[in-house]
C-alpha positions as CSV (number, residue, x, y, z in Angstrom):
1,X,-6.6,8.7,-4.4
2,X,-4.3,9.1,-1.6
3,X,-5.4,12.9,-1.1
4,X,-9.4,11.5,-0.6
5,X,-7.9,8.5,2.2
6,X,-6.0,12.0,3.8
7,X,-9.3,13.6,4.1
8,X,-11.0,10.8,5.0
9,X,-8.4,10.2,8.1
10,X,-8.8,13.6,8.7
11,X,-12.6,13.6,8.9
12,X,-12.1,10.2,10.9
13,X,-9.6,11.7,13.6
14,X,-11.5,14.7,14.0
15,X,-14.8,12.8,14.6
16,X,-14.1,11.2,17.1
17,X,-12.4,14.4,18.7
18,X,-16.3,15.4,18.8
19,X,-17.3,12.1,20.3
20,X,-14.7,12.7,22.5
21,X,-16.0,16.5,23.2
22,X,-12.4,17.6,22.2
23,X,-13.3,21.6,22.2
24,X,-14.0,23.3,19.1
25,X,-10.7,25.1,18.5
26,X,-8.8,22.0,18.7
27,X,-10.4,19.7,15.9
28,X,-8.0,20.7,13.3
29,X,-4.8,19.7,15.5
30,X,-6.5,16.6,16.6
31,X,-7.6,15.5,12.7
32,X,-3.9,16.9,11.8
33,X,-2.0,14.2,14.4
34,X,-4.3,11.7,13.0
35,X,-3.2,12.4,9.1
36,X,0.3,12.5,10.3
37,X,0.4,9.4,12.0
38,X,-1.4,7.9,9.0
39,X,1.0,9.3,6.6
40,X,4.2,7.8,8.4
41,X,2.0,4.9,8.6
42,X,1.4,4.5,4.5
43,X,4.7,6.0,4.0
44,X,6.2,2.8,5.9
45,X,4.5,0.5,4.3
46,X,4.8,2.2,0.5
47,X,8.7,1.9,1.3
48,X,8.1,-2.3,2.0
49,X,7.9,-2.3,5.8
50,X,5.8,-4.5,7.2
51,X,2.3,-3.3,8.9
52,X,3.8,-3.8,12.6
53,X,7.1,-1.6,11.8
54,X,4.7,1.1,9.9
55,X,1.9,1.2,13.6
56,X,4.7,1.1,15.3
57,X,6.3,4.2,13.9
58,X,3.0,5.9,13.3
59,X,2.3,5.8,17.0
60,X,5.9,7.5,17.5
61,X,4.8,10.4,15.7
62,X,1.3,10.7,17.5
63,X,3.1,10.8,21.1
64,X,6.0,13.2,19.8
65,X,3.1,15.5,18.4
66,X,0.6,15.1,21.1
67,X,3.2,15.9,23.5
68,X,4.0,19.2,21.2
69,X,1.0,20.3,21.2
70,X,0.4,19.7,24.8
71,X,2.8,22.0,25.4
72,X,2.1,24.5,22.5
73,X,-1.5,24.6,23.1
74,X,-1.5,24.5,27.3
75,X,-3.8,20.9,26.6
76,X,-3.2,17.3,28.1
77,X,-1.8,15.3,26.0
78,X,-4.3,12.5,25.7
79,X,-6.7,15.2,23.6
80,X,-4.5,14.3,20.7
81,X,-3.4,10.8,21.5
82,X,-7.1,9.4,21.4
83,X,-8.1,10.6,18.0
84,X,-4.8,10.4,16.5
85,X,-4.1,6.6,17.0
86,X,-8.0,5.9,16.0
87,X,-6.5,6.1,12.0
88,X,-3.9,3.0,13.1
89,X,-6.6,0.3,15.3
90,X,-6.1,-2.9,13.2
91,X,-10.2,-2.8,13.2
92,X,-9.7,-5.2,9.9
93,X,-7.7,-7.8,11.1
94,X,-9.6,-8.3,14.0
95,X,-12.7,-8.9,12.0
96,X,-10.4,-11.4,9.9
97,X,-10.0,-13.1,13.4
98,X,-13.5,-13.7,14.1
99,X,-14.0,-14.6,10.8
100,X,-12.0,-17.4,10.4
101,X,-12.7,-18.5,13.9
102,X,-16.4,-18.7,13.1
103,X,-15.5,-20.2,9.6
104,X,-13.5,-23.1,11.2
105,X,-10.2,-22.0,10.2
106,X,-8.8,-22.3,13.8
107,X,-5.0,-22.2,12.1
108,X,-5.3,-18.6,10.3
109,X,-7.8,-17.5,12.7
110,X,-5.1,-17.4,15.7
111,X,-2.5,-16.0,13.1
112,X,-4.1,-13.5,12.1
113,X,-5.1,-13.2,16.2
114,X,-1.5,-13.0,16.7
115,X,-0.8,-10.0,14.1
116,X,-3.6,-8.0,15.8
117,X,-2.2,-8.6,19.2
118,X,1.2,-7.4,17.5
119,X,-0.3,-4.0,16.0
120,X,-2.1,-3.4,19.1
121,X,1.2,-3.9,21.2
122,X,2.8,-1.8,18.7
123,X,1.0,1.1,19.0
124,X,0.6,1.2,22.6
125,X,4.5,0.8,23.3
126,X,5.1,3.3,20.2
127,X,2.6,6.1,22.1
128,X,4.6,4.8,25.0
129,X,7.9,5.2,24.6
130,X,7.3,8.2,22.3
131,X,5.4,10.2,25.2
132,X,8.2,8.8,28.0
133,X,11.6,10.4,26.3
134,X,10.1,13.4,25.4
135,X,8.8,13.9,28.6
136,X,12.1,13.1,29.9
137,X,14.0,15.3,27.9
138,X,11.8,18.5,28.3
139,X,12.6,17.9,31.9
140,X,16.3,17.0,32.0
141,X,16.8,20.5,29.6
142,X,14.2,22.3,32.2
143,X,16.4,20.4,35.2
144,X,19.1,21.9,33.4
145,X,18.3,25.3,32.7
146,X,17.0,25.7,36.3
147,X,21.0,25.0,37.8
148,X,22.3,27.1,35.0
149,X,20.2,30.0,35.9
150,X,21.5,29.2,40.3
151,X,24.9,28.8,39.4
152,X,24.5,32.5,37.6
């Protein structure tokens, strides 16, 4: 069961890299960020995290791997950012918002608002911070390398 929801995260991610016109060449690393963040994702909350710690670290893996393959690739990074996090959107919960709000249930309906929000703030700040230390890391070693090589 779990090896059809990989292929169907795959097929998902990669989708929208066509929506997105990602080019051809790239599908596969764009449907392969998305399975990986996924994976973290189910593998968090298989382990008895909750769904905010699992987005969370899901969307750690899609900016350390985005930024990766940025670099790998010669790509900007937000090719695999933008189908890669599609796997995580809390599409369900915010349904579940609506729903209660249009049933009456004003109490869950704002809960369940809430926990959206949450996921939603968890991923961004996960891409986030993800995207900001390796950035700044690959240019402190760079920074680094550069006075080593003067002081030569």
């Amino acid at each position: 069961m779990v090896g059809l929801k990989i292929a169907a995260v795959f097929i998902m991610s990669a989708s929208i890299g066509v929506l997105y016109r990602v080019p051809r060449r790239l599908l596969f690393y764009v449907g392969m960020v998305g399975v990986l963040s996924w994976l973290v994702v189910y593998t968090t909350l298989q382990s008895g995290g909750n769904i905010i710690l699992a987005d969370f670290m899901g969307s750690i893996v899609i900016g350390i791997v985005s930024e990766l393959l940025a670099r790998m690739l010669k790509k900007p990074a937000a090719i695999f950012i933008i189908p890669g996090f599609i796997p995580l959107v809390p599409g369900g919960e915010a349904f579940s918002t609506i729903r209660f709000m249009v049933d009456g249930h004003y109490a869950e309906g704002v809960a369940m608002g809430m926990k959206t929000l949450m996921i939603g703030g968890a991923i961004a700040f996960g891409i986030f911070v993800s995207s900001t230390v390796y950035r700044l890391v690959i240019n402190y070693s760079v920074e680094n390398n550069t006075d080593n090589a003067e002081k030569s």
